[in-house]
Each structure stands twice: as structure tokens, then as C-alpha cells.
N, CA, C and O atoms as a Tripos MOL2 file, in Angstrom:
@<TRIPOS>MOLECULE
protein
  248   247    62     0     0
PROTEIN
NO_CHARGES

@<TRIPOS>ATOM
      1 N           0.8330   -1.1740    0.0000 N.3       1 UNK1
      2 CA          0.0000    0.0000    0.0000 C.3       1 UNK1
      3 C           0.8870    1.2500    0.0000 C.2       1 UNK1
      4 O           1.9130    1.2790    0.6790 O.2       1 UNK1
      5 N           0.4960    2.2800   -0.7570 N.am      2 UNK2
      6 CA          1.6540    3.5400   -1.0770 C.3       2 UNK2
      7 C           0.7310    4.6200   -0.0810 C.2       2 UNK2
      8 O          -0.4900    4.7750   -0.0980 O.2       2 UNK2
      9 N           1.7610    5.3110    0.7930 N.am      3 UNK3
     10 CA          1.1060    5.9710    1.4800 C.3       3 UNK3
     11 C           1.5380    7.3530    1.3660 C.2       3 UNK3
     12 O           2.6480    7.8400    1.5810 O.2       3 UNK3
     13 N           0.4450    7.9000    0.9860 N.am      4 UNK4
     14 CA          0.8980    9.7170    0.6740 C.3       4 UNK4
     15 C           1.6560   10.6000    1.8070 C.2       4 UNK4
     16 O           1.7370   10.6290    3.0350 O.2       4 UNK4
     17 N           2.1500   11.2840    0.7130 N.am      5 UNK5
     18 CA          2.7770   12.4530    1.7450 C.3       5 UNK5
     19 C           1.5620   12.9750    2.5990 C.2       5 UNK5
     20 O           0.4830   12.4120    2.4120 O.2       5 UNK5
     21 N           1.6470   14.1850    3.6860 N.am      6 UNK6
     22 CA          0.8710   15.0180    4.2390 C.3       6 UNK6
     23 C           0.9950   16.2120    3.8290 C.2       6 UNK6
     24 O           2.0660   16.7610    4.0900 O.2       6 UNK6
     25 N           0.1060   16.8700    3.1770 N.am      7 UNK7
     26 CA          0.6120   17.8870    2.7220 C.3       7 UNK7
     27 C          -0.3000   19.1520    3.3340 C.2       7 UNK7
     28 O          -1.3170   19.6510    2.8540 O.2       7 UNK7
     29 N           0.4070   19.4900    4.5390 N.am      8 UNK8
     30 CA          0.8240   20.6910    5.3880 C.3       8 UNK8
     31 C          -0.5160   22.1990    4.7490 C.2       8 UNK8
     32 O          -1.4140   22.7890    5.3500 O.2       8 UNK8
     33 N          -0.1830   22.2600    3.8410 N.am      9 UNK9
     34 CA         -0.4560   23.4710    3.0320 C.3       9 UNK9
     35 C          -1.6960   23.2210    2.8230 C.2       9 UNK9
     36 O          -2.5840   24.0390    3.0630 O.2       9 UNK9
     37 N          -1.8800   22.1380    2.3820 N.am     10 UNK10
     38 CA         -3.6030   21.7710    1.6640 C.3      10 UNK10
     39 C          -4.3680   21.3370    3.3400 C.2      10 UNK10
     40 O          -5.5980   21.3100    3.3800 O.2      10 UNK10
     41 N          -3.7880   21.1080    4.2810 N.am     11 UNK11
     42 CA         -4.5840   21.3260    5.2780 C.3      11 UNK11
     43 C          -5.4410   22.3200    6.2070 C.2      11 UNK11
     44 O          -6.5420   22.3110    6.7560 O.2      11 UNK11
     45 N          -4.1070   23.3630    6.0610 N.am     12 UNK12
     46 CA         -4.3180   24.1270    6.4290 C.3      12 UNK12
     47 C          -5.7790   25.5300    5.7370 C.2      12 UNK12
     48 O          -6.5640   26.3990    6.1170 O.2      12 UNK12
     49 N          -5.2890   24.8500    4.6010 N.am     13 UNK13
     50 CA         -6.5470   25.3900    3.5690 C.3      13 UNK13
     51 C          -7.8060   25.2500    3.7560 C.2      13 UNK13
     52 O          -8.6640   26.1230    3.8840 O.2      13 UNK13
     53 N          -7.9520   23.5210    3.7790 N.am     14 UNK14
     54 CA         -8.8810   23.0810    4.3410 C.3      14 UNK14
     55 C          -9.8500   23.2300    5.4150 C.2      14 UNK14
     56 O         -11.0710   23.3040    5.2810 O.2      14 UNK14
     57 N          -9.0930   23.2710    6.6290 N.am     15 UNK15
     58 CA         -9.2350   24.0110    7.7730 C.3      15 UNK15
     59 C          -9.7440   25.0370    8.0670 C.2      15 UNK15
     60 O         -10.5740   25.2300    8.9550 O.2      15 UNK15
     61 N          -9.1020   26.0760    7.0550 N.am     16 UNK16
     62 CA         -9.5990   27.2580    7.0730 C.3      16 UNK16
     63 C         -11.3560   27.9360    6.7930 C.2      16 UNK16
     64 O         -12.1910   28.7240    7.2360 O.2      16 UNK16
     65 N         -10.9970   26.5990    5.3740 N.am     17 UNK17
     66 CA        -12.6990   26.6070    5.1060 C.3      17 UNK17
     67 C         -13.2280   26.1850    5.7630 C.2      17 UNK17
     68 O         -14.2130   26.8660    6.0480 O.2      17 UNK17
     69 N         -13.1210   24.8720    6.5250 N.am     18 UNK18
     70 CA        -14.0690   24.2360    7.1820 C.3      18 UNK18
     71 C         -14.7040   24.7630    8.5650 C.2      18 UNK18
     72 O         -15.7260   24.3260    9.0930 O.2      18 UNK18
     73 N         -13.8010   25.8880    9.0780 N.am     19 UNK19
     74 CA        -13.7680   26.3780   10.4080 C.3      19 UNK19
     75 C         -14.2190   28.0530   10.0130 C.2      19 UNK19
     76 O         -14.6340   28.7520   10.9370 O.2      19 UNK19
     77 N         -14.1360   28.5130    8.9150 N.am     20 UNK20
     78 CA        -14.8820   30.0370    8.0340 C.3      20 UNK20
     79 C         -13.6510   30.8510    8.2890 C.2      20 UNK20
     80 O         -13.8150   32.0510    8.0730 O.2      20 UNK20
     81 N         -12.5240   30.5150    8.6710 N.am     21 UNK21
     82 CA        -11.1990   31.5700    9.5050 C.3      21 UNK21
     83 C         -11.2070   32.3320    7.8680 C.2      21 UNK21
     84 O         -11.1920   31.8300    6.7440 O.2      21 UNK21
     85 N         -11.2280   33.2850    8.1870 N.am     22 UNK22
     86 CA        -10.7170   34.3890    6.4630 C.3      22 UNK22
     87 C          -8.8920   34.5230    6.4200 C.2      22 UNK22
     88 O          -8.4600   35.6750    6.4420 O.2      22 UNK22
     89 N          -7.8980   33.4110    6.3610 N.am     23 UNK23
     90 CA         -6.7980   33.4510    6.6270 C.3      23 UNK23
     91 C          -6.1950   34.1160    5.1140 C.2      23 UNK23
     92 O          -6.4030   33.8540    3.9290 O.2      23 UNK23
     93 N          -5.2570   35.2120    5.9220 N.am     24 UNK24
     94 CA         -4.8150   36.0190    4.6770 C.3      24 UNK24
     95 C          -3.5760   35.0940    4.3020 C.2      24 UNK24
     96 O          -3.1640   34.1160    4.9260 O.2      24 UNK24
     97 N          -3.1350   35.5940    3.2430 N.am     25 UNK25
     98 CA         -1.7020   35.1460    2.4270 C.3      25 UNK25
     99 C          -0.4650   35.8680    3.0360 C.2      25 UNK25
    100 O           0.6320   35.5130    2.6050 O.2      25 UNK25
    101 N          -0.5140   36.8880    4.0350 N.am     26 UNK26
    102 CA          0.2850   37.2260    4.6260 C.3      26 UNK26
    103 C           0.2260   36.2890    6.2470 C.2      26 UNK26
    104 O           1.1050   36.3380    7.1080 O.2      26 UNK26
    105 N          -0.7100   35.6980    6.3000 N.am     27 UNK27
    106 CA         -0.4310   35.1300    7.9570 C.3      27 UNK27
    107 C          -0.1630   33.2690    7.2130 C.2      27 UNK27
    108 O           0.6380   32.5590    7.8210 O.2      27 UNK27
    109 N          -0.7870   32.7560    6.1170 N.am     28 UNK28
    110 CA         -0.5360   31.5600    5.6940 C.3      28 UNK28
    111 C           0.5400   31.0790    6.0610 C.2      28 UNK28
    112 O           0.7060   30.4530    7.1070 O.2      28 UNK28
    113 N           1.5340   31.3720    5.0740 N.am     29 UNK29
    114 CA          2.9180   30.8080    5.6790 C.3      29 UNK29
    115 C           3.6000   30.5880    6.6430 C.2      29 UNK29
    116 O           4.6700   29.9790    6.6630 O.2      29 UNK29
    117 N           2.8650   31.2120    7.7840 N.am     30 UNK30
    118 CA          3.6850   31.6200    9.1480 C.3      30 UNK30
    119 C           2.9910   30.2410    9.9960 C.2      30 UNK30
    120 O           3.4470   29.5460   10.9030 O.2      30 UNK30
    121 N           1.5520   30.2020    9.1770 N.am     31 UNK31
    122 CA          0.6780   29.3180   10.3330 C.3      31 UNK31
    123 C           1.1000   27.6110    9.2130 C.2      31 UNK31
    124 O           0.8950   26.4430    9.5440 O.2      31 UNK31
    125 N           1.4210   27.8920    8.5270 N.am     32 UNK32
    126 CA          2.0500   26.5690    7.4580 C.3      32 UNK32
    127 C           3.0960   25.9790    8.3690 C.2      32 UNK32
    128 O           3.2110   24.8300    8.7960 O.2      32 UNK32
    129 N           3.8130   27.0340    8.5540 N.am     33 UNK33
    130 CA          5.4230   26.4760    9.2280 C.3      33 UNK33
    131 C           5.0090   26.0650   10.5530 C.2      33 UNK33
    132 O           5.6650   25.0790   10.8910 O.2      33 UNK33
    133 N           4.1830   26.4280   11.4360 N.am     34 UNK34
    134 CA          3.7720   25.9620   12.9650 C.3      34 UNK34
    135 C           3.4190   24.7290   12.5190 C.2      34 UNK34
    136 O           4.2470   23.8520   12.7700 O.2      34 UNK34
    137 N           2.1950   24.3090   11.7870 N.am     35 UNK35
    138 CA          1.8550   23.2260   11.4760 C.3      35 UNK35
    139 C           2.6300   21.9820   11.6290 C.2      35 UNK35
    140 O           2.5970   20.9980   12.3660 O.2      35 UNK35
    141 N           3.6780   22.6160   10.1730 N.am     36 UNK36
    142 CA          4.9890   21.4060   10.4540 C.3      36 UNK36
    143 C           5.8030   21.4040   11.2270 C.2      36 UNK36
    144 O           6.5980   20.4690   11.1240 O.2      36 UNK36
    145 N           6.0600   22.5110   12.4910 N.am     37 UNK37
    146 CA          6.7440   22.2240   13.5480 C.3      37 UNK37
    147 C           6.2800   21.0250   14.1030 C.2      37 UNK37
    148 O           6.8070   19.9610   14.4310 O.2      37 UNK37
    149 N           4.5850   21.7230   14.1240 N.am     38 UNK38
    150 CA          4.0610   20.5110   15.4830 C.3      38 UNK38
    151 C           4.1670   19.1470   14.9190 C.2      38 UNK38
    152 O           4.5020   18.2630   15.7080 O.2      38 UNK38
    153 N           3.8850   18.7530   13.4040 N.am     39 UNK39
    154 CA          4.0310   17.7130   12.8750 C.3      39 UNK39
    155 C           4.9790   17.0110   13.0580 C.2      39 UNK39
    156 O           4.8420   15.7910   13.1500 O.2      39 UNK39
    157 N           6.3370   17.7010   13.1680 N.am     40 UNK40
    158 CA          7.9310   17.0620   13.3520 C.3      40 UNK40
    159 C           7.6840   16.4660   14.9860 C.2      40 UNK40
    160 O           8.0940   15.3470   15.2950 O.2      40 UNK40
    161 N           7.1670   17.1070   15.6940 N.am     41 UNK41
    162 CA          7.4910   17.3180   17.1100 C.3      41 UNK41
    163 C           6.4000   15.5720   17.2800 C.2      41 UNK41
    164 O           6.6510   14.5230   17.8720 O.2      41 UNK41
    165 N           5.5070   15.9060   16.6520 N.am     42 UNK42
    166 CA          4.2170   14.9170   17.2710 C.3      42 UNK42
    167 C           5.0820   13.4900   16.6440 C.2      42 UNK42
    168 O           5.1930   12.5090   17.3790 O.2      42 UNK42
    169 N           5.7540   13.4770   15.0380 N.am     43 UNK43
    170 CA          6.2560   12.2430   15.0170 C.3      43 UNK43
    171 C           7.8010   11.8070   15.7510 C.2      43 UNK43
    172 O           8.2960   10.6910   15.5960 O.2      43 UNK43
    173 N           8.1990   12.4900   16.2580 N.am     44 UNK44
    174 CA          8.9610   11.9520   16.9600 C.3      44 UNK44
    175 C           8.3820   11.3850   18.8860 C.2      44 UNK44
    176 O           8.9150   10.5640   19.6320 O.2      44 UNK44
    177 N           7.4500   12.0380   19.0490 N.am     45 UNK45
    178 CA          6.9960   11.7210   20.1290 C.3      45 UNK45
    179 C           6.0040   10.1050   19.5590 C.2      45 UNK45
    180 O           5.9120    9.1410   20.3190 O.2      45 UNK45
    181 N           5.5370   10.1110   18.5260 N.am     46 UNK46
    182 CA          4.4850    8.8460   17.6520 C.3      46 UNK46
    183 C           5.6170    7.9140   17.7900 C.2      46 UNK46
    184 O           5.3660    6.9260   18.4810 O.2      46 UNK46
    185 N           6.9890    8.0060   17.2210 N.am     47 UNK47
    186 CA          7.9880    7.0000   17.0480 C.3      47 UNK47
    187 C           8.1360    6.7170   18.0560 C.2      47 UNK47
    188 O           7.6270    5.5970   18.1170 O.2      47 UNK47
    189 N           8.7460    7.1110   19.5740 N.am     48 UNK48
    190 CA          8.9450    6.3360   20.8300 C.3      48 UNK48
    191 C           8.0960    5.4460   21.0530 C.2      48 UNK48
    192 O           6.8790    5.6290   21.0560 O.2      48 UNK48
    193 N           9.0990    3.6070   21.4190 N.am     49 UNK49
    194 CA          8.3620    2.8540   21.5150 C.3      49 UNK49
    195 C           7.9660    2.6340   23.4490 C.2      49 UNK49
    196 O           8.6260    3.1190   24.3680 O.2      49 UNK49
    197 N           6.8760    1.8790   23.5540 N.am     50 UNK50
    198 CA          6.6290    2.1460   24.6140 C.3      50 UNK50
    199 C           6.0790    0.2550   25.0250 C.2      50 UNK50
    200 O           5.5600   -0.4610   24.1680 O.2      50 UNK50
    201 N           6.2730   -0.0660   26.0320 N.am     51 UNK51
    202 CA          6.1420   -1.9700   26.3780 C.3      51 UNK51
    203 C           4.5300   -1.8060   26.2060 C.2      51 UNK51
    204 O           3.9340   -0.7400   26.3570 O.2      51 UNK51
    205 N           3.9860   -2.9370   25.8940 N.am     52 UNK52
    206 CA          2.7760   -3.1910   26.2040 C.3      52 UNK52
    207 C           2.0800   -3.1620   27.3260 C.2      52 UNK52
    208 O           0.8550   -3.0710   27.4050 O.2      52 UNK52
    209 N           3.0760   -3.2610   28.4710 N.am     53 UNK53
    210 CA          2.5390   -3.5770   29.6150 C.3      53 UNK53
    211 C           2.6380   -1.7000   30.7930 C.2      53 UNK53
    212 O           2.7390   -1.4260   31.9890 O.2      53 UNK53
    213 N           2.5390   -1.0060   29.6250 N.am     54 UNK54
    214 CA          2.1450    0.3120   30.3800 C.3      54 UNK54
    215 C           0.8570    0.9880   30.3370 C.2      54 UNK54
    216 O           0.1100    0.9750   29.3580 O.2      54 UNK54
    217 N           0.6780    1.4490   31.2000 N.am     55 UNK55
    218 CA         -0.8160    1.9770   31.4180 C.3      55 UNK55
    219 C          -0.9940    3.1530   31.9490 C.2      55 UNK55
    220 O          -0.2520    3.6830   32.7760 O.2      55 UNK55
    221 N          -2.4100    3.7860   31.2920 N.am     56 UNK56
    222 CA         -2.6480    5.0360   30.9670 C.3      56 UNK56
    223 C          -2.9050    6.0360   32.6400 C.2      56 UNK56
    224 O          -3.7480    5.7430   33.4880 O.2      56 UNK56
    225 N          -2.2930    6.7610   32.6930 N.am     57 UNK57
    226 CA         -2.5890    7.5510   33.8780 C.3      57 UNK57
    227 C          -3.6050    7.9160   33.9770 C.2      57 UNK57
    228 O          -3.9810    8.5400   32.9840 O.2      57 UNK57
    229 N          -4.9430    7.7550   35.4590 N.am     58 UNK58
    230 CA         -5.8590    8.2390   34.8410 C.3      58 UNK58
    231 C          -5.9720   10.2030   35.1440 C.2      58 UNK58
    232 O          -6.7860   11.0040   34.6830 O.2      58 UNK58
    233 N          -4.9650   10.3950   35.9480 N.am     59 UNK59
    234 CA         -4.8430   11.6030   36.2260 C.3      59 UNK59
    235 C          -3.2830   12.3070   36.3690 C.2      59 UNK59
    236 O          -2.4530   11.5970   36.9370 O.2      59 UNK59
    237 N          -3.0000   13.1500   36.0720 N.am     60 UNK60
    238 CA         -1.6040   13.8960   35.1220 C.3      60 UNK60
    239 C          -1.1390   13.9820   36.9390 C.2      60 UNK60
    240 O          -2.0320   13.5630   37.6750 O.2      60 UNK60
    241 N          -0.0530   14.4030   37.5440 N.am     61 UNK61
    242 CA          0.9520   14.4750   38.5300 C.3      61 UNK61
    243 C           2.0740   14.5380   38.1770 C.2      61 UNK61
    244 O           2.7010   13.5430   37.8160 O.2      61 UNK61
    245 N           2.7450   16.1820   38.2210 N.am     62 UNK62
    246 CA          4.0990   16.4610   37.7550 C.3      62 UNK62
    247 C           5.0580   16.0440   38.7640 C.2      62 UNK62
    248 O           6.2640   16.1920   38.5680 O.2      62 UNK62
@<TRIPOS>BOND
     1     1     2 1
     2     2     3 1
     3     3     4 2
     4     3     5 am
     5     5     6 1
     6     6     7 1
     7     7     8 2
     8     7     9 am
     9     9    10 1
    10    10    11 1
    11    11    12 2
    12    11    13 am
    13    13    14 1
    14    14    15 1
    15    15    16 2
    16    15    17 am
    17    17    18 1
    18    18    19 1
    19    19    20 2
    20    19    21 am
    21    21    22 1
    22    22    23 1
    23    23    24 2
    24    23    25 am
    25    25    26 1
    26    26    27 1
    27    27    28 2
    28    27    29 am
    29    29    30 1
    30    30    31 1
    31    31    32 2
    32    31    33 am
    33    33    34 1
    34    34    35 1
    35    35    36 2
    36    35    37 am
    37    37    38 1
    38    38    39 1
    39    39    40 2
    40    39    41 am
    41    41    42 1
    42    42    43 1
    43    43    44 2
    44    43    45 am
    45    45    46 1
    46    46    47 1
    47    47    48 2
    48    47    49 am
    49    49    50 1
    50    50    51 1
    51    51    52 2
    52    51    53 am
    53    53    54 1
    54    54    55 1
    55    55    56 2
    56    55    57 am
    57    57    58 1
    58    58    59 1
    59    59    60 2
    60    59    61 am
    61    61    62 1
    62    62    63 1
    63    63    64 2
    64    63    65 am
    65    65    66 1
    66    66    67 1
    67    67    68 2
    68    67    69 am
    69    69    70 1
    70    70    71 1
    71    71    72 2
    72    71    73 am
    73    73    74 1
    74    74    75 1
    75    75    76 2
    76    75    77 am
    77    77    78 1
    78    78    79 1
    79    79    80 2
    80    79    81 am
    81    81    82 1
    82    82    83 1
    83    83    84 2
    84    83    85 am
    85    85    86 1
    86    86    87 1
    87    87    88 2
    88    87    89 am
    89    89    90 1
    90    90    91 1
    91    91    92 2
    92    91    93 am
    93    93    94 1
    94    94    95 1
    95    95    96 2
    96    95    97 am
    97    97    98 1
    98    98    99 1
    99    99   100 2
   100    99   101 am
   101   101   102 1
   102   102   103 1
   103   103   104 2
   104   103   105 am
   105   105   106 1
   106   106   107 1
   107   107   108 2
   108   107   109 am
   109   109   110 1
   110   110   111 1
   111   111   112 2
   112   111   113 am
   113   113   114 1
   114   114   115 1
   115   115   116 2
   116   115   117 am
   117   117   118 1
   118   118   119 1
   119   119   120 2
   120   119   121 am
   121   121   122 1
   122   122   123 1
   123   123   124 2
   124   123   125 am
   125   125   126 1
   126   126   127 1
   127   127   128 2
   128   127   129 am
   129   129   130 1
   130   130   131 1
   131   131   132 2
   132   131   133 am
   133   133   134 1
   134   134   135 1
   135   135   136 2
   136   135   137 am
   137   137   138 1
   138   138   139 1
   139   139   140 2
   140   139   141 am
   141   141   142 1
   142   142   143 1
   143   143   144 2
   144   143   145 am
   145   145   146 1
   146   146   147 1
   147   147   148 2
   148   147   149 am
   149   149   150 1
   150   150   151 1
   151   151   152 2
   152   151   153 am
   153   153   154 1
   154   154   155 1
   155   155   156 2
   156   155   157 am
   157   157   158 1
   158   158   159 1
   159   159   160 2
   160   159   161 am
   161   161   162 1
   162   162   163 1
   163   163   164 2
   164   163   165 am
   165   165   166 1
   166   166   167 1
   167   167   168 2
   168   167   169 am
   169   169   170 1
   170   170   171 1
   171   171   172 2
   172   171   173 am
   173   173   174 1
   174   174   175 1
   175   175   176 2
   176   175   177 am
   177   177   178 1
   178   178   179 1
   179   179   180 2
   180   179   181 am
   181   181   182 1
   182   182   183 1
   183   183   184 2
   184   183   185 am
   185   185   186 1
   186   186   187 1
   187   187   188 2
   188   187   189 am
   189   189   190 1
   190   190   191 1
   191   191   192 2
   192   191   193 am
   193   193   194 1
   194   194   195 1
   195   195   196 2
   196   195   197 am
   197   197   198 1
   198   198   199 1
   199   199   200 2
   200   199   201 am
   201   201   202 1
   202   202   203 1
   203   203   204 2
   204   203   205 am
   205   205   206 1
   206   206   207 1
   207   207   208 2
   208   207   209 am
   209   209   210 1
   210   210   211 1
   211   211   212 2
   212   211   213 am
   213   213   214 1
   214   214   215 1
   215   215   216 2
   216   215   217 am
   217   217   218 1
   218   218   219 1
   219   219   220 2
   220   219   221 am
   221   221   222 1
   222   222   223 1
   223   223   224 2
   224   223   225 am
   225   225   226 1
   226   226   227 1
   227   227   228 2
   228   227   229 am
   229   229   230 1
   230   230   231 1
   231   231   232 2
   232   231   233 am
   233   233   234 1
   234   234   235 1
   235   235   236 2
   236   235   237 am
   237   237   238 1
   238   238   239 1
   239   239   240 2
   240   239   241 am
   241   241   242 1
   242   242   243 1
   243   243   244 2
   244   243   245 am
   245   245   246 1
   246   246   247 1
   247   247   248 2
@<TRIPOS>SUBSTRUCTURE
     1 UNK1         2 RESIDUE 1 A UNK
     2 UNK2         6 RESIDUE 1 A UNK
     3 UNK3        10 RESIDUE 1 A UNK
     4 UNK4        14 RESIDUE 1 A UNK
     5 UNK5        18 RESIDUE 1 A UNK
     6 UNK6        22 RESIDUE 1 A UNK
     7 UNK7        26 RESIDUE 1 A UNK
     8 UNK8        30 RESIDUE 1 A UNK
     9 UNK9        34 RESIDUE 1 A UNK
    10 UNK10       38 RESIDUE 1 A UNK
    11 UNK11       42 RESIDUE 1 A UNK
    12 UNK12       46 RESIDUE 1 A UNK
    13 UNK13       50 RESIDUE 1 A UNK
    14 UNK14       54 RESIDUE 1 A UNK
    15 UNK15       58 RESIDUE 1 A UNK
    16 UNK16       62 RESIDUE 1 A UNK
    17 UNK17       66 RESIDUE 1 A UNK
    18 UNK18       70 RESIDUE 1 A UNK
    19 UNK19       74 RESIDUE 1 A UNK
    20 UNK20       78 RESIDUE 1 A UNK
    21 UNK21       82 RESIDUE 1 A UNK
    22 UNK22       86 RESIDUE 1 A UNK
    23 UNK23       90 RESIDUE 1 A UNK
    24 UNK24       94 RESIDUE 1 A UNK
    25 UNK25       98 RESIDUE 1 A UNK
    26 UNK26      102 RESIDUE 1 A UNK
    27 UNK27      106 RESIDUE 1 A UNK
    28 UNK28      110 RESIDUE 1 A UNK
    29 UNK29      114 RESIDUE 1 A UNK
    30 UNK30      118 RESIDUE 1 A UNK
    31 UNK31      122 RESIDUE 1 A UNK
    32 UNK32      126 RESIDUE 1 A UNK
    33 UNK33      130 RESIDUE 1 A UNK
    34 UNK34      134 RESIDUE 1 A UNK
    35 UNK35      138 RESIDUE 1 A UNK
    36 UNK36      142 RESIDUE 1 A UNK
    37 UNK37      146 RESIDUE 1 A UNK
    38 UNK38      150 RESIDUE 1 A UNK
    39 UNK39      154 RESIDUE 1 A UNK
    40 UNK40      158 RESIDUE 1 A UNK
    41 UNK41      162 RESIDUE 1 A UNK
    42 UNK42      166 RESIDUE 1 A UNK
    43 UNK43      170 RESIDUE 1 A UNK
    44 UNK44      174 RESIDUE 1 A UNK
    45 UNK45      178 RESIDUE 1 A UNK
    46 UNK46      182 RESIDUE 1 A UNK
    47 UNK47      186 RESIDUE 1 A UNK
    48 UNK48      190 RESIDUE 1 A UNK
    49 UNK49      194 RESIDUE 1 A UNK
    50 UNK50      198 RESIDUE 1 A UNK
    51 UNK51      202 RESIDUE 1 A UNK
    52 UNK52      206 RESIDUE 1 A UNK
    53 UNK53      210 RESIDUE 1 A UNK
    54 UNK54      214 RESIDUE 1 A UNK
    55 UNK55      218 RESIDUE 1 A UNK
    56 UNK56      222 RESIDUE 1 A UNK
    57 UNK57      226 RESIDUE 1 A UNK
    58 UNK58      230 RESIDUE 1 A UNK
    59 UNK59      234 RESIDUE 1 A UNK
    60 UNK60      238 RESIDUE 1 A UNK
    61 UNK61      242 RESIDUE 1 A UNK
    62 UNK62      246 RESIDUE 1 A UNK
């Protein structure tokens, strides 16, 4: 199975419509590049492997 790129740009588009935001061409690019920050950030946190035998907190404690 061939699995597509993500393409960042056409989401954000998307988004835009789907949510009515009137996003100008001067703020696009800026909110393009956050996107793929968080994207980089989320797959490296997706890649850490983790045992089967861990379990979900049911409440956060720093």
C-alpha cells in the first residue's frame, strides 16, 4: 500500500474553510510552518516505543 505524503499546506486550507477563519496570504505561511513544527514534534513523540505492559494515567501528577 503507497502511502501519501501530508501535505501541510492543503490542510491548512482546508481548515480554514471548514472552520470560516478568512486566513490572509500574509499570515498563511507563518501558520504553514507551525503546522509542520508541530508535525515534526508529534512524530517523533508517535515514534517512541513504549512496552505493552504500560498503562494510561488516569490523572496527570508532575
Amino acid at each position: 500500500m503507497r502511502r501519501e505524503e501530508f501535505d501541510v499546506g492543503e490542510y491548512v486550507d482546508q481548515m480554514g474553510f471548514l472552520l470560516d477563519l478568512q486566513l490572509t496570504d500574509e499570515y498563511r505561511d507563518g501558520v504553514v510552518a507551525n503546522f509542520e513544527r508541530i508535525m515534526a514534534i508529534a512524530n517523533l513523540v508517535n515514534s517512541f516505543p513504549l512496552p505493552e505492559e504500560t498503562e494510561v494515567a488516569p490523572v496527570f501528577e508532575p
